[in-house]
C-alpha positions as CSV (number, residue, x, y, z in Angstrom):
1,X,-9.3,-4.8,-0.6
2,X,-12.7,-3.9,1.4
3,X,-14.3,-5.9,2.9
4,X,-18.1,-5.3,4.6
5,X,-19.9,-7.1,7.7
6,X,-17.6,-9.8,7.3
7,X,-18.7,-12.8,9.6
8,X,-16.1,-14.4,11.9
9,X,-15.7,-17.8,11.4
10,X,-15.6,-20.3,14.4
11,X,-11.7,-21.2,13.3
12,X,-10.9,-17.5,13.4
13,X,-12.8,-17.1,16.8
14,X,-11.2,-19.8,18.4
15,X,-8.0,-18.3,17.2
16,X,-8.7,-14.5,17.9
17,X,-9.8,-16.2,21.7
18,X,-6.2,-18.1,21.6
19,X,-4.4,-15.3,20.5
20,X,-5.0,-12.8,22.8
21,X,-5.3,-15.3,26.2
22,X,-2.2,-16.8,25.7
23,X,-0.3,-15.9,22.6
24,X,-0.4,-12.3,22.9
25,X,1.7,-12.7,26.4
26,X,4.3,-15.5,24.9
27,X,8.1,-14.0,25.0
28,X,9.8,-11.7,21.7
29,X,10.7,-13.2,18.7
30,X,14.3,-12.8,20.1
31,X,14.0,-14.0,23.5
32,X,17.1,-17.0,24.2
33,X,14.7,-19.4,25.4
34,X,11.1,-19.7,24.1
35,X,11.3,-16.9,21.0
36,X,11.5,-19.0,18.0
37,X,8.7,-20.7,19.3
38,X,6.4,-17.9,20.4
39,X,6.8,-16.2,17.2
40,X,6.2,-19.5,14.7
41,X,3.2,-20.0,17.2
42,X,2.0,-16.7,17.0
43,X,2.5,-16.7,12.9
44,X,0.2,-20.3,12.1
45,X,-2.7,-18.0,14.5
46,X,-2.3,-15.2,12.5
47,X,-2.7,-17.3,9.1
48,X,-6.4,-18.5,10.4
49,X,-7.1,-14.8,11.2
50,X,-5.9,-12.7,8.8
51,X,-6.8,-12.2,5.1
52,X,-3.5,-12.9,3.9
53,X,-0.2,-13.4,6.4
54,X,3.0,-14.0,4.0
55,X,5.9,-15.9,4.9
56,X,8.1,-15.6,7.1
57,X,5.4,-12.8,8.7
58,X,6.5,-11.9,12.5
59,X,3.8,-10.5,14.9
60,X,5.6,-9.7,17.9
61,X,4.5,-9.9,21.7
62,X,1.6,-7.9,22.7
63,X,0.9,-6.7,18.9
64,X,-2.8,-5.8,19.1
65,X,-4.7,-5.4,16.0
66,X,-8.7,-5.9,16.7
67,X,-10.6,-8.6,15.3
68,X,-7.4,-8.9,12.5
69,X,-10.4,-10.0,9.9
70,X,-9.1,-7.8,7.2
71,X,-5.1,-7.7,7.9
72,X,-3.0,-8.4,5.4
73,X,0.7,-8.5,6.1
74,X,2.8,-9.6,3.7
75,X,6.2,-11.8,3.3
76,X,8.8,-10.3,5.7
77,X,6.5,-8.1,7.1
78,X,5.9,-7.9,11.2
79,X,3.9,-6.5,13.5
80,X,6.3,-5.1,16.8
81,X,6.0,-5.3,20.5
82,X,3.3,-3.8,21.9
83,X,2.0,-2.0,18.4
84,X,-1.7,-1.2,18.0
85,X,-3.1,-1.6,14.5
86,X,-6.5,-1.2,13.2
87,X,-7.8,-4.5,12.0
88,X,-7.8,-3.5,8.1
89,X,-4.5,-2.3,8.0
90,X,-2.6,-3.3,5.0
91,X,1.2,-4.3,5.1
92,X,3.3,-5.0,2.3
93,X,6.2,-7.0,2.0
94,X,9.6,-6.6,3.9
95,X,8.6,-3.8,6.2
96,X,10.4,-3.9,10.1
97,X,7.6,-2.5,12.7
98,X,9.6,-0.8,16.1
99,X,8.1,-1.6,19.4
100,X,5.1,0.9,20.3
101,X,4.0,1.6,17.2
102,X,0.4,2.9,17.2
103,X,-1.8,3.7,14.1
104,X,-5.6,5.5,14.7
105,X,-8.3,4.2,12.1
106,X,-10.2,7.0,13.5
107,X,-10.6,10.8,14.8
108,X,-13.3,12.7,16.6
109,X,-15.6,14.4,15.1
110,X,-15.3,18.3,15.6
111,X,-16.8,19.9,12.7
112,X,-20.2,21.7,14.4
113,X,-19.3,24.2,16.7
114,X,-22.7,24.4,18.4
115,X,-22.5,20.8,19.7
116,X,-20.0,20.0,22.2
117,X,-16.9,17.6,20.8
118,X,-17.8,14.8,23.0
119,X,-21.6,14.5,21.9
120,X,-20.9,14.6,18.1
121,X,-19.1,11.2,18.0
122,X,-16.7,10.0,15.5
123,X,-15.6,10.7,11.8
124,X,-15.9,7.7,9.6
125,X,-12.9,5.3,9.7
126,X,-10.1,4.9,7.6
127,X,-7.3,2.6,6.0
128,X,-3.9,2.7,7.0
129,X,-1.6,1.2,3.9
130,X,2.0,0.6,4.5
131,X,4.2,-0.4,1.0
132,X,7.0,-2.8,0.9
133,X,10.1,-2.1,1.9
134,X,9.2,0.2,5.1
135,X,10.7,0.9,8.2
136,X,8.7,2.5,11.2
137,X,11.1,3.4,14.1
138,X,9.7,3.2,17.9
139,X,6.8,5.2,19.5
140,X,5.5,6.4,16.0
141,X,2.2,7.2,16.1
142,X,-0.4,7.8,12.5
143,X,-3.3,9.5,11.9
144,X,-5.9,8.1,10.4
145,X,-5.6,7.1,6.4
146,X,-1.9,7.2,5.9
147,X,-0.3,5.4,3.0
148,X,3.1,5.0,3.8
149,X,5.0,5.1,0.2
150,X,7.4,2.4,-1.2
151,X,11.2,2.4,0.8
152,X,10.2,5.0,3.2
153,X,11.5,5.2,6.9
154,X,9.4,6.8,9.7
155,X,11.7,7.9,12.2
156,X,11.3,7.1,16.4
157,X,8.8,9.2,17.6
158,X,7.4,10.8,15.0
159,X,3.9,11.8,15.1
160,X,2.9,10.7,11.2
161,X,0.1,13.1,9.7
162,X,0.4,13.5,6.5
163,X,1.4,11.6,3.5
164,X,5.2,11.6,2.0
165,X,6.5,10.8,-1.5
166,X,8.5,7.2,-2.3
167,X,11.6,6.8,-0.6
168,X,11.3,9.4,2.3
169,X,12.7,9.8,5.3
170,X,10.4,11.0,7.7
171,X,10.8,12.6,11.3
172,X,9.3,14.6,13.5
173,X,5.8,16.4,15.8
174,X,4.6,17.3,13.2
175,X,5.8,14.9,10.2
176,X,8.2,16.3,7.9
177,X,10.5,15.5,5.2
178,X,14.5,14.7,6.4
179,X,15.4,13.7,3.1
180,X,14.8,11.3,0.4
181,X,16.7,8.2,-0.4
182,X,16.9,9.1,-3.5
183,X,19.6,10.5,-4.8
């Protein structure tokens, strides 16, 4: 689902502007004392922001996803600590996000060799989809335009670049296929 020059509401500013001055800094979903209450907190923002936030949906401490306008996240689905998601990132349902967890929507551009790198700005941006039933260990990091396949599991640290069938596991710098779940 695409959407262009979508406008930000007033409800969805004042929620982006309570999100990230107060929300954003609230305790873990799992922290004794105030973590129930941070997450559920966190969760009824979300739902005025994003497209679609299913139940249930977790977005952790410090998750940072942009304006969030064209998120969807879907039932059992979270964002982790401290990830950083572009803001039309799809996420489908049951999927477990690992602290640290960055995805690009972006590269730059590099394809004239007689204009320097930093003068020829940026390739156009693109969509990161994540299936249900996903699992994205810590400090993984994506390229631009993954789709992450149905019952997959990304490995900590692994630098994702390329696209793996259903099922996968996935680890590695460079991405590669462990094995699938399939048997």
């Amino acid at each position: 689902m695409k959407i262009k020059n979508k406008r930000i509401t007033v409800k969805q500013f004042l929620a982006l502007f309570f999100y990230y001055s107060f929300l954003y800094y609230l305790p873990h979903s799992n922290f004794s004392v105030f973590g129930r209450l941070s997450k559920y907190l966190r969760y009824l923002c979300c739902k005025q922001i994003f497209v679609y936030c299913g139940n249930n949906a977790n977005i952790e401490r410090k998750a940072f996803f942009g304006s969030g306008l064209e998120i969807q996240l879907g039932e059992n689905s979270g964002l982790g600590i401290n990830c950083s998601i572009p803001s039309n990132t799809q996420v489908g349902d049951n999927v477990m996000m690992a602290p640290n967890v960055y995805i690009l929507t972006h590269n730059h551009a590099f394809d004239q060799t007689d204009i320097p790198m930093i003068k020829q700005g940026f390739s156009n941006p693109k969509q990161t989809i994540i299936e249900d039933d996903v699992w994205i260990g810590r400090n993984v990091l994506m390229t631009p335009g993954r789709r992450i396949k149905k019952g997959t599991i990304i490995a900590a640290g692994t630098i994702l670049c390329k696209d793996f069938p259903e099922y996968s596991i996935v680890g590695g710098n460079p991405s590669a296929l462990i094995k699938s779940r399939k048997i």
